[in-house]
C-alpha positions as CSV (number, residue, x, y, z in Angstrom):
1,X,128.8,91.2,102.2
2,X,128.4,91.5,105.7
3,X,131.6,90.9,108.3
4,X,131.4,91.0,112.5
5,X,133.8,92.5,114.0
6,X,133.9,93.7,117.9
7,X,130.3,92.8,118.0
8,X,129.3,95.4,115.1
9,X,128.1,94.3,111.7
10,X,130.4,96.2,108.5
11,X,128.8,96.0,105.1
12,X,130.5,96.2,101.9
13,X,129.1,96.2,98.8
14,X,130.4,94.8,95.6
15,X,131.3,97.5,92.5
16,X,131.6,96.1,89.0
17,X,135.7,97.4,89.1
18,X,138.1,95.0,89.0
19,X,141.9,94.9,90.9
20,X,144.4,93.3,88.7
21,X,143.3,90.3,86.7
22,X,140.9,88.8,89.3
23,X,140.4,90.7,92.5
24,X,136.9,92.2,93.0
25,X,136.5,95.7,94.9
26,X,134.1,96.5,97.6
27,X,132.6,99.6,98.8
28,X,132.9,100.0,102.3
29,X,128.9,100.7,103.3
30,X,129.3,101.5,107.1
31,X,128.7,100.2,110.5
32,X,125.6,98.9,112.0
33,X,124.8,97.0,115.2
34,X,123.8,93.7,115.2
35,X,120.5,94.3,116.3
36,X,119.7,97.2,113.9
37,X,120.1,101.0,114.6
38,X,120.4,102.4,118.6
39,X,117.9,104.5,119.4
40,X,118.6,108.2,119.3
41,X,117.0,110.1,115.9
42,X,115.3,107.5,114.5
43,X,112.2,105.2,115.6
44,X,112.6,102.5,117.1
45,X,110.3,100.3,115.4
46,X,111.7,101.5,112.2
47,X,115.3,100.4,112.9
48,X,116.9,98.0,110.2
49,X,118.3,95.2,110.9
50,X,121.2,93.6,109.6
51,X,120.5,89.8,108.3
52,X,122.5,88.4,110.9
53,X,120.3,89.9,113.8
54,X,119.0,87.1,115.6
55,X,115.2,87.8,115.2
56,X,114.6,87.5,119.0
57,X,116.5,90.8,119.7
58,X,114.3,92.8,117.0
């Protein structure tokens, strides 16, 4: 699951534990831009994007 918040994309990712009788728990899977990874270590052409990235930025 994927949520925006202050213009950066936080995944979660569902666990097969359970809270209570019928709540699901979610991994918190860190922070991404919407646009994929800033530039810095990594290549730019080998940034991932998140789903939501409009293709035009990429």
């Amino acid at each position: 699951m994927e949520i925006e918040i202050d213009g950066m994309i936080h995944r979660y990712v569902k666990t097969t534990q359970q809270h209570g009788d019928d709540g699901v728990v979610y991994n918190y899977d860190g922070m991404v831009a919407p646009g994929g990874g800033e530039p810095g270590v990594e290549e730019p052409a080998a940034r991932v994007a998140s789903p939501k990235a409009d293709a035009e930025e990429q």
